[in-house]
N, C-alpha and C positions, 0 to 999 in steps of 0.2 A: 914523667909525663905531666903529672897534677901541677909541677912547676913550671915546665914549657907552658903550659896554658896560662897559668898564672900571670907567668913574664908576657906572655904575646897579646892577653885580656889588658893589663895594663894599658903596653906601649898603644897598642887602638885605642881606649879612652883618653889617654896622653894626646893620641896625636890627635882625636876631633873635635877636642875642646880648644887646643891650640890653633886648626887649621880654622876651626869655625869663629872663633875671636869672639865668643861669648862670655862675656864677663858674667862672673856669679851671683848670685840673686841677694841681691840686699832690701831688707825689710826697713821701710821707712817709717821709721819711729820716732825721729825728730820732727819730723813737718806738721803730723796733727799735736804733737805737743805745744809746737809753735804757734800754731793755729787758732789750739784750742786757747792756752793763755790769752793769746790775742784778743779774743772774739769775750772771753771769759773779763779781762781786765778793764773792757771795754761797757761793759755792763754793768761793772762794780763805778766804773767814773761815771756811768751818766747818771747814776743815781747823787752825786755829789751834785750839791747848791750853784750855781752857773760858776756865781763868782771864783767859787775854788776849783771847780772844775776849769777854769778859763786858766787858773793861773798855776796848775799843776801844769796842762799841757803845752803853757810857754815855757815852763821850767825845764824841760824835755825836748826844747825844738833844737831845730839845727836851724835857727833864723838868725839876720845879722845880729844881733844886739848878743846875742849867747855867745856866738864862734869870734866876734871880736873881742870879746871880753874874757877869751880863752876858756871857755867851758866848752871843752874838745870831747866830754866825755858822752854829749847827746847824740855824737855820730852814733854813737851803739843804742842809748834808751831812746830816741825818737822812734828806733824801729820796734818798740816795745809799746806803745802806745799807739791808737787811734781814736779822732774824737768820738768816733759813735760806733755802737754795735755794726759789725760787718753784714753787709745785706747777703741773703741768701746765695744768689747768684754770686757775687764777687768773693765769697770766703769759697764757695767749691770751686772757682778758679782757682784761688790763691793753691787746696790743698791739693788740689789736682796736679797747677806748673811744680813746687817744689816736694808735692812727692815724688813724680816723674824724675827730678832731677837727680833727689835723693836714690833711686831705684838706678839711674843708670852711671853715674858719677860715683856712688856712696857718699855719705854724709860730709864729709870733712869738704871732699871739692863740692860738693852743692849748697854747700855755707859759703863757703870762700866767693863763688860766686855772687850768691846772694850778697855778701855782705861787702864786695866791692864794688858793688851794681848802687849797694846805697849810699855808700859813704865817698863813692867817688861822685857823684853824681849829686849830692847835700854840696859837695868842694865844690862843684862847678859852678853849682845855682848859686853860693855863696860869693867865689871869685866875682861874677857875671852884677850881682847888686852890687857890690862893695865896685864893680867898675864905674855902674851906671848909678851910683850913688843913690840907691833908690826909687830909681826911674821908673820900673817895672810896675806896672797894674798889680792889686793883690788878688789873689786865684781864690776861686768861692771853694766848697768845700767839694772834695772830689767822692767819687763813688765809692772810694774804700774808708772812707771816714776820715780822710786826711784833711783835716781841719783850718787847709794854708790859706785864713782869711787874714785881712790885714789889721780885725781890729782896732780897740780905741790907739794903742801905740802905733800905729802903723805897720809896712812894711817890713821894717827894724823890726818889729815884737811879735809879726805874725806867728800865728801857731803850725807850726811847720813838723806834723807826727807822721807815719804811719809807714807799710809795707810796701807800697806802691812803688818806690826806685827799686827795690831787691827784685819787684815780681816781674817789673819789666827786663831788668838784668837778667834774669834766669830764661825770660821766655826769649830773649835773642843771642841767648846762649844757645838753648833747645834748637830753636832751628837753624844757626850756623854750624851746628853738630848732625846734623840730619844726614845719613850716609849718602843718601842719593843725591848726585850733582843738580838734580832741574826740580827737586823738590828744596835743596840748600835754598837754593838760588833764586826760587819764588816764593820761599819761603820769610826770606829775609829780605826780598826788598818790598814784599805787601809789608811788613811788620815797620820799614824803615820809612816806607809810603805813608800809612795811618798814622805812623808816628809825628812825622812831618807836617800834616796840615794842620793841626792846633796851633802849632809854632808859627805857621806863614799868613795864619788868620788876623786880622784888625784885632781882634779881644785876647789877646795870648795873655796868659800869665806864669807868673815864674815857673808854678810847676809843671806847667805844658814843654815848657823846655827840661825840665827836669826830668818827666819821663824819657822825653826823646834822647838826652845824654844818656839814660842807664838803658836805654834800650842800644843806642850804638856802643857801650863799654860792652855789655853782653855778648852783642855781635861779636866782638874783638877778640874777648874770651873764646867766645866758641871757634870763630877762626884761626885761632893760636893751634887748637887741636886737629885742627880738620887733615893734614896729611896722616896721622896718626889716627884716624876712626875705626872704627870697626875692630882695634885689638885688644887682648885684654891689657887690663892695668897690673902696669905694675907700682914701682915706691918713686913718689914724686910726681907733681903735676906735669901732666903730660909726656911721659915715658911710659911707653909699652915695650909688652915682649913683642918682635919680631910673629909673623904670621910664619913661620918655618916650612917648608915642605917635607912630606914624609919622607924618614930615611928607615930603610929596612934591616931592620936588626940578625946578625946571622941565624939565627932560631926562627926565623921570617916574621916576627914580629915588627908592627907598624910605630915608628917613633917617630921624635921632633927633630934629634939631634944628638951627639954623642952619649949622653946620659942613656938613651933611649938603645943607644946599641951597644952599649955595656948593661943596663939590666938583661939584653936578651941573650945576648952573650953569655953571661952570668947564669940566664935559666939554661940556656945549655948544656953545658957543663953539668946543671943539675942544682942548682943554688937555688936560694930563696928572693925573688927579685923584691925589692922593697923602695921606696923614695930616693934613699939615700944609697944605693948600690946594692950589694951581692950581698947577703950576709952566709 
């Protein structure tokens, strides 16, 4: 009997963790690391003498004169850098969109996110100068310390650091994943709306379109998903298990699916039901 119950306790937790599609609780423990570096490195550079501070954070941009000259590798450390300490308000955004992400994705896809939000979006603003040969106005420095002024070199040597394409990336990731259809849906075209008028304004500068590209790369991300919401995860981006409906195990225990009615089976009989079968 101790085992009937056993097996049919199971198969019910089995099947409403399944039917419910809640994926398990991940502690976000990259994002204040991330965060905090950030905020922490940031503080260490402002205390450096202008001039070296000026020329560390061109040394780190993703601006033309770096990426044509094949130092590919600032797509990663520009996002390690911001010219000035994070202001209160914008660093509890920052820890707030990619702990959430990290909480509902787990770490590896809320990196992946993050980090294709910046580095595709560094490609575009880059592609976009190198079209317009420098054309573009240079952008003053933006609220997260991203420092893309044009300086004495110009354009070309702007200081081009910070979080700002990852955080936009993530947050139109966030809401193209949002389960409810008219909450998606309003969700991402205010975001595609505010995103859009810097860009259609007389005074745009590169990174005004720079945000707005990692905010629609995010969107795209999250749309990739969206038939797929609400199940858990499984191995591989954007693969879940199926939401199953209950199958009743002949011991009348509540399952997913065959597994589910050979453990109950199994305790009928009198077994010991376990993950792996009957032992």
């Amino acid at each position: 009997m101790g085992a009937r119950e056993d097996g049919t306790a199971r198969g019910r937790a089995a099947g409403r963790g399944t039917l419910r599609g809640a994926a398990p609780w991940v502690t976000p423990w990259v994002t204040p690391l991330y965060v905090g570096a950030l905020q922490c490195g940031a503080l260490a550079t402002a205390r450096l003498p202008a001039p070296r501070r000026t020329a560390l954070l061109r040394a780190h941009s993703t601006n033309v004169a770096n990426l044509r000259a094949g130092r590919w590798g600032t797509l990663a450390t520009s996002a390690a850098f911001v010219e000035e300490p994070l202001p209160v308000a914008y660093g509890a955004a920052l820890l707030a969109t990619l702990g959430a992400a990290e909480v509902r994705w787990g770490t590896a896809r809320a990196a992946t996110v993050f980090a294709a939000g910046h580095i595709g979006a560094s490609l575009l603003v880059y592609a976009g100068l190198r079209a317009r040969r420098g054309g573009a106005r240079p952008a003053p420095r933006a609220l997260d310390g991203d420092g893309r002024d044009g300086g004495d070199g110009g354009i070309a040597h702007a200081v081009d650091v910070g979080a700002s394409y990852g955080f936009y990336a993530t947050v139109g990731a966030l809401a193209a994943s949002l389960p409810h259809r008219g909450a998606r849906a309003a969700a991402t075209g205010g975001l595609l709306a505010l995103g859009a008028v810097p860009v259609v304004r007389r005074g745009r500068t590169f990174t005004d379109v720079g945000h707005l590209a990692a905010l629609v790369l995010g969107v795209g991300m999250g749309a990739v998903g969206a038939p797929l919401r609400g199940r858990v995860p499984a191995t591989g981006w954007g693969r879940f298990r199926p939401a199953a409906t209950a199958t009743p195990g002949r011991s009348g225990a509540v399952g997913t699916g065959p597994a589910a009615v050979r453990r109950g089976a199994g305790a009928a009989r009198g077994g010991i039901a376990s993950p792996r079968g009957v032992v």
